[in-house]
SETORDREN-183083 format. One record per residue: residue in one letter; z, y, x of N, C-alpha, C, O in turn. Coordinates in steps of 0.02 Angstrom, whole numbers, plus 50000, padded with zeros to 5 digits. Last residue first. Layout:
N
AZYXZYXZYXZYX;...
//
This chain:
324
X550825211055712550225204455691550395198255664549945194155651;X551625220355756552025213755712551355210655673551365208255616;X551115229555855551015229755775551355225155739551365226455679;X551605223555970551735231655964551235232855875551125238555853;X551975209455979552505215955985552435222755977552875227055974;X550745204555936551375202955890551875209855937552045214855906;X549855210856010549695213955971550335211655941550615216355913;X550515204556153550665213556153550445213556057550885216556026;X550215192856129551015194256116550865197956123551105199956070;X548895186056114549125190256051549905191456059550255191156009;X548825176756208548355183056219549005188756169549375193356187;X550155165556233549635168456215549465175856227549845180056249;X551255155256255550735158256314550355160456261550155155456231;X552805151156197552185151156186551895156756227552185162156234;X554305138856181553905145956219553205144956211552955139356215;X554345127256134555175132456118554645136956119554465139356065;X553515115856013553605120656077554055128256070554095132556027;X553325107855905554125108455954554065112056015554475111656061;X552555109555775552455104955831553075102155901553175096755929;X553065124255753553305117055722553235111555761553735108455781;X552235131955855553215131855871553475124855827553905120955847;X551105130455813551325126955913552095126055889552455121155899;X551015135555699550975127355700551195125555777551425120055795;X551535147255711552015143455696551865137155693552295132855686;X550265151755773550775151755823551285148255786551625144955826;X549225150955659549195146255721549995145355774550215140255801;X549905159855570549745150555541549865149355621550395147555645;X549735172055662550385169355654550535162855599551105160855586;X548235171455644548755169255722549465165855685549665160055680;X548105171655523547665166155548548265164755622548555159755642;X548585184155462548765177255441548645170055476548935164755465;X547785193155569548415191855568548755185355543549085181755579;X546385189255524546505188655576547355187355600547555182655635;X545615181055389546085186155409546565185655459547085182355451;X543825177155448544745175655413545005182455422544775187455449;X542785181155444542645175955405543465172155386543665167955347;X542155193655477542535193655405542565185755387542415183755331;X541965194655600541425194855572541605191455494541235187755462;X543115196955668542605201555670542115201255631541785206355618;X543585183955656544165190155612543515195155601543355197355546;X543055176655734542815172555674543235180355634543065181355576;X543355181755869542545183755834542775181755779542745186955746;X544715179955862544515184855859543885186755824543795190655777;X544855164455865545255168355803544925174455818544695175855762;X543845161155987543815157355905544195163755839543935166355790;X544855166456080544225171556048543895167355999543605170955958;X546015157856053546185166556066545435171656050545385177256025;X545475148556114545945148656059545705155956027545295157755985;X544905151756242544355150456192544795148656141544425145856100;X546055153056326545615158756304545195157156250545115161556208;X547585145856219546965147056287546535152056253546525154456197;X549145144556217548545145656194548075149156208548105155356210;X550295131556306549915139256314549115138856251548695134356246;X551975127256267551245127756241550885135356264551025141256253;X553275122756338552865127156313552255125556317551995122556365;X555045116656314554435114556302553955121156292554115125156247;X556435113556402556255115856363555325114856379555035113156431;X556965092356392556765100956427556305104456393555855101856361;X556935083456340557575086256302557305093756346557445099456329;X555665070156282556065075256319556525080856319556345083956269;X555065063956185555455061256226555825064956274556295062356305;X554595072856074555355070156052555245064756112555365059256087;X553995083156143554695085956129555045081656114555645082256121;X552895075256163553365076356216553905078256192554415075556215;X552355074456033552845066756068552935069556131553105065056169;X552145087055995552675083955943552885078656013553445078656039;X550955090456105551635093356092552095091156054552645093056074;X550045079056041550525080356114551005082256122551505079056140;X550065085955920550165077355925550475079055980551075080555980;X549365098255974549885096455917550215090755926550785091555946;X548395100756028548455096956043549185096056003549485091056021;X547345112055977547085105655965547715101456004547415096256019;X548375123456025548055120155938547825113555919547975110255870;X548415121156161548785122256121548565120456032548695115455998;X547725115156325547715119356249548415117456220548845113656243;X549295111556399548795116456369548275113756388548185110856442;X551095110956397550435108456368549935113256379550085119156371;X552355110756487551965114056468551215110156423550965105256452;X554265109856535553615106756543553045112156503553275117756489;X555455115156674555025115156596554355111956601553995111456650;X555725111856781556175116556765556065115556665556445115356617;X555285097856879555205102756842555735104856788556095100956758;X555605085456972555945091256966555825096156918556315099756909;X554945073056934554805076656994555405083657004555515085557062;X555415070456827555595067256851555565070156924556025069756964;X554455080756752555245079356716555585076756787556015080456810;X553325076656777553315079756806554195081356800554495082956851;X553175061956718553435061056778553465068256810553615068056870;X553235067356575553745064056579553865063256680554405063756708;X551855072256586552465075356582552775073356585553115077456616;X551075060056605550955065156636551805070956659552115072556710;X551455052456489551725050156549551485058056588551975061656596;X550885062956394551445060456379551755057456453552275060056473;X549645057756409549895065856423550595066356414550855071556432;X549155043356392549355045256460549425053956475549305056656529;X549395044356258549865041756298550065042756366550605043056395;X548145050956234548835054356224549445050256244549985053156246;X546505057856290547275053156316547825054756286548095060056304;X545645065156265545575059556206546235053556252546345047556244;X545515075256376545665076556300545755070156266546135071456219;X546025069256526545365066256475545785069256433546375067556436;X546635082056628546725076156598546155073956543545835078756520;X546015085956812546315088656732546235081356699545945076456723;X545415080556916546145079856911546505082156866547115081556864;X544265077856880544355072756935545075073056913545385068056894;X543685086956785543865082656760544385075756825544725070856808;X543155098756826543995097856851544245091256819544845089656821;X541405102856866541945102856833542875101056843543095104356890;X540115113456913540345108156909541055108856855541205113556817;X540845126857009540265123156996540515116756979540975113957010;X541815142457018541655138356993541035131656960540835131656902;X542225154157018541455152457050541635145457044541445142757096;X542875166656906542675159456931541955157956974541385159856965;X543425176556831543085178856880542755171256942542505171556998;X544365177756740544805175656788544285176556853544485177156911;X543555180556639544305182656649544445183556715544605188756742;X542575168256631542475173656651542945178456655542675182856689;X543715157656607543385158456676543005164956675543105168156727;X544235161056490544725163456562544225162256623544295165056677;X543105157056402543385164756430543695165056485543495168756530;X543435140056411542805144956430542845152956461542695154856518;X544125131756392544465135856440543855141856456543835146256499;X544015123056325544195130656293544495133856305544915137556280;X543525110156339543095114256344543325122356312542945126356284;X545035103856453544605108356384544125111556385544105116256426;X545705094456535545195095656538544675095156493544205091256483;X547445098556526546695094756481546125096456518546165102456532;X549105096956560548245101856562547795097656545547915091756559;X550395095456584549845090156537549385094456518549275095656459;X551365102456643551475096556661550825091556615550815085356614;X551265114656749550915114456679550655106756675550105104656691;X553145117656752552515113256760551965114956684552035115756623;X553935129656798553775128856727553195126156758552785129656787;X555425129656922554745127256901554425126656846554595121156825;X556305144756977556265138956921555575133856937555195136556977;X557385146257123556705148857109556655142857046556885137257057;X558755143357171558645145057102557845147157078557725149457022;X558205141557307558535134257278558555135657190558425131257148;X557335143857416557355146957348557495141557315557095137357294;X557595138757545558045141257519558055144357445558555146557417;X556435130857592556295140257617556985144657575557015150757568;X556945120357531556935120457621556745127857627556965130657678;X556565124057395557075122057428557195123657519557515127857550;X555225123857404555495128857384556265127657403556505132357433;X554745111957457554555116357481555035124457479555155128657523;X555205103157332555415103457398555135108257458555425107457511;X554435106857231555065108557232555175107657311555215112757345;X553235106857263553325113757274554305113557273554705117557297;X553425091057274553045095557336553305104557332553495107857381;X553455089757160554155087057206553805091957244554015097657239;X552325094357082553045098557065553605095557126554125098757139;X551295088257133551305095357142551915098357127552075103757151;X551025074657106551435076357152551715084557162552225086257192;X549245077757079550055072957063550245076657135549965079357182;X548765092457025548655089457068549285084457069549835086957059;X548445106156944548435097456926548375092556968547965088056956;X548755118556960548305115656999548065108356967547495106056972;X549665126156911549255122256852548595121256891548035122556868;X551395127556929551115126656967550355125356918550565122356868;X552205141456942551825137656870551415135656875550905138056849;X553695146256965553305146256985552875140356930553145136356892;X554795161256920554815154056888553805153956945553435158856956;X555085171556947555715170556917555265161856930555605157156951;X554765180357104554145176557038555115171257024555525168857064;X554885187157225555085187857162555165185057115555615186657076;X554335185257363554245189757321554515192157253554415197657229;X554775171157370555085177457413554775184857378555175189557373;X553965164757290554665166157281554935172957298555185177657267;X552555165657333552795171257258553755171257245554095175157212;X552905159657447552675166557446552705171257393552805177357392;X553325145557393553745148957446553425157157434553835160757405;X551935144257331552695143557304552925147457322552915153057296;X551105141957447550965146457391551595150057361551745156057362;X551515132057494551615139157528551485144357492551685150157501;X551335122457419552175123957421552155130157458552655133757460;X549885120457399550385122657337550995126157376551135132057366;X549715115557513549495124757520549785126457465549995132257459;X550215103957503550365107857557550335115557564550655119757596;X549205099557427550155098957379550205105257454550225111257439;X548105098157471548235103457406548815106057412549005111857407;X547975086457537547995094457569548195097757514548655101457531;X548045078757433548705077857465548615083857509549135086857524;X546935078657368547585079257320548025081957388548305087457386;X545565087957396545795083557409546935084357391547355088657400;X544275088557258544985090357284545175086757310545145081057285;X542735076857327543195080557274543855083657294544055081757349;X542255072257447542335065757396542815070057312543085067157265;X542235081757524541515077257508541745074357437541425074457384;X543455092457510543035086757533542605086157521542365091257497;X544305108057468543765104957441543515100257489543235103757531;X545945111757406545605111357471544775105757430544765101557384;X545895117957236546405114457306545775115057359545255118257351;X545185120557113546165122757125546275119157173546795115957167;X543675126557144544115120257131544865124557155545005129257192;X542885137957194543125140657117543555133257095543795133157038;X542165140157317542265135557267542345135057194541985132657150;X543295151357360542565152057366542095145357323541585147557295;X544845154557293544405149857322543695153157313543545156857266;X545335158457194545555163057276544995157757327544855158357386;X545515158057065545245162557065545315165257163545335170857188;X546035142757106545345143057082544945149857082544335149957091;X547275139757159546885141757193546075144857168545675148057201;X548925142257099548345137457095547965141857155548245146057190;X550165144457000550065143457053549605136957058549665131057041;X550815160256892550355157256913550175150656982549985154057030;X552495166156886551655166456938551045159556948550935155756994;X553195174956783552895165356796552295168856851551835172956847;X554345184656769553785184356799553725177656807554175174356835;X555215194156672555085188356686554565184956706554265181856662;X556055210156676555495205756661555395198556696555545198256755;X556965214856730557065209856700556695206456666556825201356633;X556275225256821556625219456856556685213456825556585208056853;X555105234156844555515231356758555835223056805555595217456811;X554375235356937554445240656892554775240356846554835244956805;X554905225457045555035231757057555075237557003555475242257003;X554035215656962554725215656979555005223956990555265227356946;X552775216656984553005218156907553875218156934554235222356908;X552595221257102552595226257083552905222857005553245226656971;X552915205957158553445214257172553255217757120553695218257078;X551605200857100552295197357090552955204557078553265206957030;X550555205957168550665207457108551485207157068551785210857029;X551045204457284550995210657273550925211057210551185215957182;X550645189257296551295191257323551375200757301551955202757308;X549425188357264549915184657230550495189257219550745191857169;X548805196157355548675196357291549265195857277549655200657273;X549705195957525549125195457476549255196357392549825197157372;X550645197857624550345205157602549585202357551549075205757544;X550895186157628551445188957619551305194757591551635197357547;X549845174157601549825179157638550355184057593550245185557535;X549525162257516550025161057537550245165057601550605162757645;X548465166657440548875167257392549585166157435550125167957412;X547255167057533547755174757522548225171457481548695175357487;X546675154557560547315156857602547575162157571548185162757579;X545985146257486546175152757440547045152957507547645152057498;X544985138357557545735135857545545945140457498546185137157452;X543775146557589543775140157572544465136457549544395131057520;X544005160557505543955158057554543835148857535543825146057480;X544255180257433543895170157446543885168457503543785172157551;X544475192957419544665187457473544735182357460545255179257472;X544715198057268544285201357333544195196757398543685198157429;X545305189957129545305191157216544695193657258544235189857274;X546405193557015545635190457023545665196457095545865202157108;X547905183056979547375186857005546695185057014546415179657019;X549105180656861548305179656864547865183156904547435186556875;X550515179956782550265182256824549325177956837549135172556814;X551355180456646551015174056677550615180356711550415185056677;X552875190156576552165189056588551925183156656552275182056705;X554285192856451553845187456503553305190656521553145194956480;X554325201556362554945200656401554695194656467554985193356519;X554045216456292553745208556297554315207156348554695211456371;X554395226956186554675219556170554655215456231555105211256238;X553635237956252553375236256175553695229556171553295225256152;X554255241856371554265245356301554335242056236554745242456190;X553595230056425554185230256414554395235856361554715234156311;X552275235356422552455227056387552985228456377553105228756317;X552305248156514552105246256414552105241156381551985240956321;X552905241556613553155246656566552915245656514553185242656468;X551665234156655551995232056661552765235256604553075231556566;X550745246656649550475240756605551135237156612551315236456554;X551245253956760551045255156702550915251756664550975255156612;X550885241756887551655246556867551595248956793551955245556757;X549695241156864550055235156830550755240156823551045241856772;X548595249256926548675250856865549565246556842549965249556806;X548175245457031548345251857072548625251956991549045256456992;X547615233156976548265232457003548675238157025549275237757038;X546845233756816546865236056917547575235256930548025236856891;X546785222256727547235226856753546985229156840546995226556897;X545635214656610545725214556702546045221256709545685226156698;X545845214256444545495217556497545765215156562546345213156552;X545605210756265546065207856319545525212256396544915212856392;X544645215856191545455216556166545795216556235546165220956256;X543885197456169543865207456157544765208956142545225206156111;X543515188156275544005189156228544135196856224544395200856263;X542265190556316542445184656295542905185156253542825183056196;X542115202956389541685203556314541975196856283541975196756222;X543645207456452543405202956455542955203056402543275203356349;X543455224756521543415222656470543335212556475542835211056508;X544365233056687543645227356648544095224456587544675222556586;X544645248356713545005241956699544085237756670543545239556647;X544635252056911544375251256827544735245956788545025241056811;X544745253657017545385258456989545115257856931545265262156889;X545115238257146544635244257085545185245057052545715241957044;X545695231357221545175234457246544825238457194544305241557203;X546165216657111546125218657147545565225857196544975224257201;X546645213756940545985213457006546205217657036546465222657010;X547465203656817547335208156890547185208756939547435205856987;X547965197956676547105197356740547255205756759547195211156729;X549375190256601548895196156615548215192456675548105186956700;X549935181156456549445181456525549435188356527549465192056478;X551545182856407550975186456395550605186556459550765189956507;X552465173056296552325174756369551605178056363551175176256322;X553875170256163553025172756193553045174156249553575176556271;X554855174256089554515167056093553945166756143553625161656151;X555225184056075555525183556100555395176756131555675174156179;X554405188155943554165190456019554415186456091554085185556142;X554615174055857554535180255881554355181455953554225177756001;X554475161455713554565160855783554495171855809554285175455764;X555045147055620554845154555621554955155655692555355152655727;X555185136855489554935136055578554845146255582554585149955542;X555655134255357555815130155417555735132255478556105130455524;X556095145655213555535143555308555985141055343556525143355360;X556745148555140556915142055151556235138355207556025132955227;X556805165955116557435158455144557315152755156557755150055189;X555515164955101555625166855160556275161655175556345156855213;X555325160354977554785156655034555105158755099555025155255149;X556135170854924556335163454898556085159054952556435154654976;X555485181954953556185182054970556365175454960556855173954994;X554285179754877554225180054941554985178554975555035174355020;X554345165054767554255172354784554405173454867554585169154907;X554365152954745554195157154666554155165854679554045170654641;X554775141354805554005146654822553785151354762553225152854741;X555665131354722555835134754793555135139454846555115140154907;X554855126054652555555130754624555745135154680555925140954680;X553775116954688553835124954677554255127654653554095132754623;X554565103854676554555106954749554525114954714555025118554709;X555445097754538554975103454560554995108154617555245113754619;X556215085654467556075089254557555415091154558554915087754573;X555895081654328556665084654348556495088054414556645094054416;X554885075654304554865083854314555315086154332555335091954354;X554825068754444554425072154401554705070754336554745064954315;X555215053254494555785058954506555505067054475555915071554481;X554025047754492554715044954431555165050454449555545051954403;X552625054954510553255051054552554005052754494554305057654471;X551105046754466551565052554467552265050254488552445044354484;
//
């Protein structure tokens, strides 16, 4: 028993709610949050993901409207996500002026200016493939990639996109878009690197989300889960490359990560919580085995303790428009 017993009784300070509340360390809000969307293209339906219930594919003839009701309801960010009518072997539409990307980008702009648009920047839902870059014999090839990255870039700039996000995983991908983005003059366009992606098995939902053709796997250029030194250098050289912010994801399982980037790096820090995060807490709520509200907002203050400023999850419309 510890010699400083009985005089120091931690529970003096949990004797009630108003007592637990003053002396919370970590608390986090809407204001904390980025909200994926999935928008398809060519249909006036919305699709249900069955993976993650709740969450649906926006027709895009729809986003103006959906775009309003985030903002209504608090949200002040959204991560862009198309699902594409026009595959190809490169995912050329994303760097077509009149493509996906670029139309989704305007319209959230156009309908709520001050919304804060991350666009997404990869290839996987535009590819015939379903790999985030140009496809070889021998796997992504890195260095065609960086090339179709920066046009990518350049196209959601000119369109709008506050911040580009690059989560191809390809080295080099942040000097490349930075300098890309530069020379086309989008000198204030931001970069939020998704500077230490995993290659998680919990990424499961977003691939049906996101509508994947996808064979095989991303381990060539996503990171080994069981690296934490080398997720740490990961981010530290995207820091170096130019990035605006760094990013982790997953999110829950990677805690550790998120603590030793924040304490080598002074830029701001976000954690995305993935689709198979996001439907773990749902089915396990559906079938009475937690309480669903207590369970997110445990999970979202363990990303924010851990040291992530900003958080990517499913659950910012339910935290802004019920206080889940």
């Amino acid at each position: 028993m510890s010699n400083q017993f009985p005089a120091s009784r931690l529970r003096r300070l949990r004797q009630s709610d108003s007592m637990r509340t003053l002396f919370q360390e970590t608390a986090f809000s809407v204001n904390d949050l980025v909200l994926p969307i999935f928008v398809e293209e060519e249909t006036s339906e919305y699709v249900p993901i069955e993976a993650m219930p709740g969450v649906m594919r926006i027709p895009e003839s729809r986003l103006a409207f959906e775009i309003e009701r985030f903002a209504r309801a608090g949200i002040r960010s959204v991560m862009t996500f198309g699902i594409s009518k026009h595959m190809d072997a490169t995912g050329s539409d994303t760097w077509d002026e009149n493509g996906l990307v670029a139309r989704m980008t305007r319209i959230c702009k156009d309908t709520v200016p001050e919304m804060i648009v991350m666009s997404d920047t990869c290839f996987c839902e535009y590819t015939s493939h379903g790999h985030c870059g140009v496809l070889h014999d021998h796997g992504v090839d890195n260095d065609a990639t960086l090339i179709n990255l920066g046009k990518q870039a350049v196209n959601a700039a000119a369109a709008g996109a506050d911040f580009i996000a690059p989560s191809a995983a390809q080295d080099g991908q942040v000097q490349a878009i930075r300098s890309a983005l530069d020379a086309a003059g989008f000198i204030d366009t931001s970069i939020m690197a998704y500077s230490t992606k995993f290659a998680s098995s919990l990424y499961g939902p977003f691939r049906e989300a996101g509508g994947s053709m996808l064979k095989g796997n991303r381990k060539q250029y996503q990171m080994n889960p069981m690296n934490r030194r080398e997720a740490v250098r990961e981010s530290l050289m995207d820091e170096q490359e130019g990035a605006d912010a760094l990013m982790v994801k997953p999110a829950g399982a990677y805690l550790d990560v998120i603590r030793e980037i924040r304490e080598a790096s002074r830029l701001p820090l976000a954690a995305y919580q993935v689709s198979g995060e996001y439907a773990m807490i749902k089915f396990a709520a559906q079938a009475g085995a937690i309480d669903e509200r207590a369970v997110v907002r445990e999970s979202l203050g363990a990303i924010k303790r851990a040291g992530a400023d900003i958080i990517l999850t499913y659950f910012a419309m339910d935290i802004a428009e019920n206080g889940l």
